[in-house]
N, CA, C and O atoms as a GROMACS GRO file, in nm:
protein
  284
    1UNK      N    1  -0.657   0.000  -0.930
    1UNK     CA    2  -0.580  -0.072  -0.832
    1UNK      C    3  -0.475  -0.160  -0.898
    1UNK      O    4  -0.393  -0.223  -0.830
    2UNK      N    5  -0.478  -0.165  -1.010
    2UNK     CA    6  -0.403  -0.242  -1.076
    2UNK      C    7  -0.254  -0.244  -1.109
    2UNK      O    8  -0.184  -0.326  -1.168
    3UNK      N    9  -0.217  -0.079  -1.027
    3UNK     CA   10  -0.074  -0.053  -1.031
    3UNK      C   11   0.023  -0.069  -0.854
    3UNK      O   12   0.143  -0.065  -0.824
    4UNK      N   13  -0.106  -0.087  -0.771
    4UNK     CA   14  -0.078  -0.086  -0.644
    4UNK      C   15  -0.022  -0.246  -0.586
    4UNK      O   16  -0.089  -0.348  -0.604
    5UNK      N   17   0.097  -0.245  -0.524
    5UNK     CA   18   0.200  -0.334  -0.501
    5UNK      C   19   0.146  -0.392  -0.375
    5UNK      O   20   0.177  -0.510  -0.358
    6UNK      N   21   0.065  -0.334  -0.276
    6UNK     CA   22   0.055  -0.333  -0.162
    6UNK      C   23  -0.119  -0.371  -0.171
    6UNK      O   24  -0.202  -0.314  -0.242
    7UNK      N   25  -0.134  -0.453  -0.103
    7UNK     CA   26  -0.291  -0.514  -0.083
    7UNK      C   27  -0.316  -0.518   0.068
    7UNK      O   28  -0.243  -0.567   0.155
    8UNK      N   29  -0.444  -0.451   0.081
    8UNK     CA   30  -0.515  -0.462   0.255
    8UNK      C   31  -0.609  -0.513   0.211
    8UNK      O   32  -0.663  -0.504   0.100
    9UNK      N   33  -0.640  -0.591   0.334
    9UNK     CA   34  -0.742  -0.676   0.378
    9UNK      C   35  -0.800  -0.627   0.481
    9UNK      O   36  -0.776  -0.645   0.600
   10UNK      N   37  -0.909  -0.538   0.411
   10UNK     CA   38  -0.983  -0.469   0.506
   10UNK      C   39  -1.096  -0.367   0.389
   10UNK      O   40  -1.050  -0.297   0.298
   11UNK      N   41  -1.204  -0.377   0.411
   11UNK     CA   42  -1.281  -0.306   0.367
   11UNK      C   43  -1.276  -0.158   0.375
   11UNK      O   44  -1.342  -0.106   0.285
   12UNK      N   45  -1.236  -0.098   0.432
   12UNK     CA   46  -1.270   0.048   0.446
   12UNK      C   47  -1.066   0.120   0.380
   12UNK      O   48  -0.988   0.201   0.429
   13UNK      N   49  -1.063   0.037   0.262
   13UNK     CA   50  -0.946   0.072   0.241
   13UNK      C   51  -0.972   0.163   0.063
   13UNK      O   52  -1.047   0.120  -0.025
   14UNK      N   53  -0.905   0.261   0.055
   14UNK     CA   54  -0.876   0.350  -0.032
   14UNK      C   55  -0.711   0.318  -0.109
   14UNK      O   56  -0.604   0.306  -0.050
   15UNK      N   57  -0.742   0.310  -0.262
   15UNK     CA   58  -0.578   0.298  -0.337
   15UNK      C   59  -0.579   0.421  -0.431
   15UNK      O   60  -0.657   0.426  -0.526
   16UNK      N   61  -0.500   0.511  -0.404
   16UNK     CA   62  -0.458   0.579  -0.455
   16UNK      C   63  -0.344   0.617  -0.501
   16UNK      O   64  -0.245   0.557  -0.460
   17UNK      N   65  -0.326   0.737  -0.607
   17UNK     CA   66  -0.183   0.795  -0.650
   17UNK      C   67  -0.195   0.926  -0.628
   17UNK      O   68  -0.294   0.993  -0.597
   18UNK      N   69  -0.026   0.972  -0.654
   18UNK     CA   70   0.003   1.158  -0.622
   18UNK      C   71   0.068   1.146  -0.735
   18UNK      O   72   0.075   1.028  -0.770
   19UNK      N   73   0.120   1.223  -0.811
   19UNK     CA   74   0.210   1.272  -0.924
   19UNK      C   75   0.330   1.314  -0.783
   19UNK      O   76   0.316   1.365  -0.671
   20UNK      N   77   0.424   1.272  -0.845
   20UNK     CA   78   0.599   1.280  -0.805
   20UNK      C   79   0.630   1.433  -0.839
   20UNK      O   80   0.593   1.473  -0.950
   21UNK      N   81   0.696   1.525  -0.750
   21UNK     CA   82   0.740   1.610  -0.789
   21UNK      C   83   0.840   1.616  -0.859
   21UNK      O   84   0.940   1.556  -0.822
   22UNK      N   85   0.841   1.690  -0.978
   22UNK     CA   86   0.924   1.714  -1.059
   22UNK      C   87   0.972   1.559  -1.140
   22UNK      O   88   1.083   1.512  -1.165
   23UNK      N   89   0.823   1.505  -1.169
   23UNK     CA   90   0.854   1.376  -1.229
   23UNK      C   91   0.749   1.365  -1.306
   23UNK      O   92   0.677   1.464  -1.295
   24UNK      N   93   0.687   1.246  -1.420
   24UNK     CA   94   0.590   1.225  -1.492
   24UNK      C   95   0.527   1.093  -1.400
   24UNK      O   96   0.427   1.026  -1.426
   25UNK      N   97   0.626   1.077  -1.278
   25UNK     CA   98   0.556   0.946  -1.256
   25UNK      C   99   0.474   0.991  -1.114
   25UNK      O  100   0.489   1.091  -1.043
   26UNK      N  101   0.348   0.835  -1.099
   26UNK     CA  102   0.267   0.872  -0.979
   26UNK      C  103   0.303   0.769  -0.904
   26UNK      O  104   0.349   0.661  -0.940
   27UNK      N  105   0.264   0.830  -0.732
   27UNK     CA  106   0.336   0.747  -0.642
   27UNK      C  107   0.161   0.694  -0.583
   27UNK      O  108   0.068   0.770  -0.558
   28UNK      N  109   0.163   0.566  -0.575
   28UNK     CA  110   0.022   0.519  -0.508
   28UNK      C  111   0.084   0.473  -0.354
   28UNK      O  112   0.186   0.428  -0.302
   29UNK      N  113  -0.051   0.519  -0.322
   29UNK     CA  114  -0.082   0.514  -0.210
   29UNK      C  115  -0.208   0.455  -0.150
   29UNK      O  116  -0.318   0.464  -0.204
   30UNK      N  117  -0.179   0.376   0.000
   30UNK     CA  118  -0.288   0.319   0.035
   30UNK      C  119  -0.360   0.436   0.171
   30UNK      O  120  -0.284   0.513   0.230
   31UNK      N  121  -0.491   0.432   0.198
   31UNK     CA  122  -0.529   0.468   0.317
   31UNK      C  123  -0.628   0.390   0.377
   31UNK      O  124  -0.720   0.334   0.319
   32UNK      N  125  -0.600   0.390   0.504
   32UNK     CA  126  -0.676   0.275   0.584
   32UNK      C  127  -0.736   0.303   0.732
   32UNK      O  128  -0.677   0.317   0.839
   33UNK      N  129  -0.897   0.307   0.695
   33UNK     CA  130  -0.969   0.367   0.772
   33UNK      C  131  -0.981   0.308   0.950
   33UNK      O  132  -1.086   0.256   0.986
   34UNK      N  133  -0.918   0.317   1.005
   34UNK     CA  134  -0.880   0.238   1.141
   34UNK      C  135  -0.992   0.301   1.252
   34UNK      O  136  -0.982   0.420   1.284
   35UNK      N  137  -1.095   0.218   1.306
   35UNK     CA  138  -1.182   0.220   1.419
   35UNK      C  139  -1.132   0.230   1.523
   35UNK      O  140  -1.131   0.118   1.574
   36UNK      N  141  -1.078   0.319   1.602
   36UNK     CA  142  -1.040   0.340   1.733
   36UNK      C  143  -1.129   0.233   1.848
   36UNK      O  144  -1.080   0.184   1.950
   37UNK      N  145  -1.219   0.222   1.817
   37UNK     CA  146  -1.312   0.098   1.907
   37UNK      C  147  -1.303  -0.008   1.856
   37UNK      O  148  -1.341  -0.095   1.934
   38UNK      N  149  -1.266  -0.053   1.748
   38UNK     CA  150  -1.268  -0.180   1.686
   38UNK      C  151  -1.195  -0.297   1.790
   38UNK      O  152  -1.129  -0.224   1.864
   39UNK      N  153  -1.170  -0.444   1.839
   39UNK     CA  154  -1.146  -0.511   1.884
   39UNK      C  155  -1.039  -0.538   1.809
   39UNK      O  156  -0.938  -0.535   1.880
   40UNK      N  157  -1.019  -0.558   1.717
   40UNK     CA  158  -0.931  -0.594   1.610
   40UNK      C  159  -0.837  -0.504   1.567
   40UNK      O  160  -0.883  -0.407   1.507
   41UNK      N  161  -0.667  -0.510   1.587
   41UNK     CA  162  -0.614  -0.451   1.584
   41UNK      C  163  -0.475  -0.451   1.459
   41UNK      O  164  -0.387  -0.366   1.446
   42UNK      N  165  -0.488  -0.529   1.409
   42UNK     CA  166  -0.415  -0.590   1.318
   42UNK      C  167  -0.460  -0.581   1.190
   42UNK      O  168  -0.573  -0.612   1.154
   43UNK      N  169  -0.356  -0.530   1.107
   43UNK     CA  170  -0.369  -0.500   0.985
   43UNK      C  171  -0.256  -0.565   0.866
   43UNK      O  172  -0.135  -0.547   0.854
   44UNK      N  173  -0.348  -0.644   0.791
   44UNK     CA  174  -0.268  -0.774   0.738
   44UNK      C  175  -0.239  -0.708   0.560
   44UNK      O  176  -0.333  -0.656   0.500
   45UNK      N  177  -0.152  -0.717   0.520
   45UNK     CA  178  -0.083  -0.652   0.416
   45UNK      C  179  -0.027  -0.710   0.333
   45UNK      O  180   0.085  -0.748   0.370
   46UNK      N  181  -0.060  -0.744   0.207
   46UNK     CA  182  -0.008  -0.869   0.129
   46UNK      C  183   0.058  -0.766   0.006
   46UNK      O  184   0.004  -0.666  -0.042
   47UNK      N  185   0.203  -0.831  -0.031
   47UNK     CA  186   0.227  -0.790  -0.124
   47UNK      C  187   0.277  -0.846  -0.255
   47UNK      O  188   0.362  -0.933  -0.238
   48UNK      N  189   0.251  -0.822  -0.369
   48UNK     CA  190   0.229  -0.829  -0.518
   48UNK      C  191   0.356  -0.787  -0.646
   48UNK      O  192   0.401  -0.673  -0.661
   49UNK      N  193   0.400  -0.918  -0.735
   49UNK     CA  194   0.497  -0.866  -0.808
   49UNK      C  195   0.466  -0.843  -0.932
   49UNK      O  196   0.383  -0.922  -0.975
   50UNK      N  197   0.510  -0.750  -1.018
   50UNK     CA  198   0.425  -0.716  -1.148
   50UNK      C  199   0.539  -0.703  -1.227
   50UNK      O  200   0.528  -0.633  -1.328
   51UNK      N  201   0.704  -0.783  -1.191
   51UNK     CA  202   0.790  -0.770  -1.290
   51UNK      C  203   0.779  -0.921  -1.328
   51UNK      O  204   0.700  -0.996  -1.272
   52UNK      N  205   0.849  -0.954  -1.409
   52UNK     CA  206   0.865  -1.094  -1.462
   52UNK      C  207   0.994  -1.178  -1.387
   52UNK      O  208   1.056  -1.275  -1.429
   53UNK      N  209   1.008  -1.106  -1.269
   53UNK     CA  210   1.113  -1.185  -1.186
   53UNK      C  211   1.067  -1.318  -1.107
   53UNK      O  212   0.966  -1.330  -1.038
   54UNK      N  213   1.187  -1.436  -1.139
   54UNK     CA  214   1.143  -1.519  -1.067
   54UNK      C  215   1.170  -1.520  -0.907
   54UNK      O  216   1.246  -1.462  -0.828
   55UNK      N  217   1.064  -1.621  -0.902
   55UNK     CA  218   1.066  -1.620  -0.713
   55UNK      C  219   0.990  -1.477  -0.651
   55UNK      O  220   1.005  -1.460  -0.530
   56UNK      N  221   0.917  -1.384  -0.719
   56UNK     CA  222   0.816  -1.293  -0.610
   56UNK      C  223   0.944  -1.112  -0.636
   56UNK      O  224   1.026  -1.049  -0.702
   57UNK      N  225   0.865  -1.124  -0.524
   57UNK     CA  226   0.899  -0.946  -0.496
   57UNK      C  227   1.011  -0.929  -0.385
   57UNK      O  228   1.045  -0.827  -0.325
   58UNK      N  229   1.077  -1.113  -0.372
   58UNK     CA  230   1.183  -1.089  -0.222
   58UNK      C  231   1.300  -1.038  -0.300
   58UNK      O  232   1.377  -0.964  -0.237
   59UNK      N  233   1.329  -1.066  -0.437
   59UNK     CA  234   1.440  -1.042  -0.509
   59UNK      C  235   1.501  -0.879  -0.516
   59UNK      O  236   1.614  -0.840  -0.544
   60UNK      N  237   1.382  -0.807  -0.479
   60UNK     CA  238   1.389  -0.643  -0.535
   60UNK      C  239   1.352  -0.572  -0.385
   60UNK      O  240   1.267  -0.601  -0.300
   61UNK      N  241   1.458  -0.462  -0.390
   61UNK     CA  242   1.457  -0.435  -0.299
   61UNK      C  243   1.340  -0.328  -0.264
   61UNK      O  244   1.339  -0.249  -0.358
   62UNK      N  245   1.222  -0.284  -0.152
   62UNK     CA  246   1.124  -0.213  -0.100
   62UNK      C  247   1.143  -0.152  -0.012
   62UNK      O  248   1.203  -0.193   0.087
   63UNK      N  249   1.076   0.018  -0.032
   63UNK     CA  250   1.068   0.051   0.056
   63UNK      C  251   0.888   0.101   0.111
   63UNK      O  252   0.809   0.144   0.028
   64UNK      N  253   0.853   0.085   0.248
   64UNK     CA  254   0.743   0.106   0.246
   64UNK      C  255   0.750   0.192   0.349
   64UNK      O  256   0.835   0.169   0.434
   65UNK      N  257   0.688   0.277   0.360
   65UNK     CA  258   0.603   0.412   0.456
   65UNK      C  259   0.536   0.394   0.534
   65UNK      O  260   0.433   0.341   0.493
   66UNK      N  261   0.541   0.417   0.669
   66UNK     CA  262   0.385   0.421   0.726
   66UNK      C  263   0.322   0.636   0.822
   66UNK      O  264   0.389   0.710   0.893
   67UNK      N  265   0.207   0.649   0.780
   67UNK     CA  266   0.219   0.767   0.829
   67UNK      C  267   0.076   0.710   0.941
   67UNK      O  268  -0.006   0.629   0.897
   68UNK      N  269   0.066   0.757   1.065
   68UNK     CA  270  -0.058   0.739   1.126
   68UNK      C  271  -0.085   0.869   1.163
   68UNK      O  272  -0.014   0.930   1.243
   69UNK      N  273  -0.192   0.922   1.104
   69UNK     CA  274  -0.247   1.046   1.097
   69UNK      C  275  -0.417   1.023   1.216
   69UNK      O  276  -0.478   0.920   1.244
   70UNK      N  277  -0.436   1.125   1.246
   70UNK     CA  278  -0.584   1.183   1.312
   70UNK      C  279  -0.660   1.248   1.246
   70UNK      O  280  -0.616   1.360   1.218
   71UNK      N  281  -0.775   1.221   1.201
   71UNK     CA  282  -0.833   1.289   1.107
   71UNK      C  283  -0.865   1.234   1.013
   71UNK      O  284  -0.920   1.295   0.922
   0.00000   0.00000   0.00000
């Protein structure tokens, strides 16, 4: 988990990577197990800077994904 930018707060969460096509690098990824009955609907997402820039991760620009899959 130590390369993943993106932090959930939620137990039933998975951090993973894919290898990049036609690259040496891997792309991580989060998955997040969502209870269709759950009361709680909100999913809180903290994110993490791992360059030596000052002031955080507002400096650099992000892009983030969301896919909501079934299954």
């Amino acid at each position: 988990m130590d390369h993943h930018l993106i932090l959930v707060d939620n137990v039933k969460v998975s951090y993973l990577t894919e290898k990049v096509e036609n690259s040496d690098k891997l792309r991580p990824f989060i998955i997040v197990y969502y209870d269709s009955l759950a009361y709680v609907s909100c999913l809180s997402l903290r994110f993490r800077c791992y360059s030596s820039c000052a002031g955080g991760i507002h400096r650099r620009p992000v892009v983030l994904c969301f896919s909501l899959e079934n299954g």
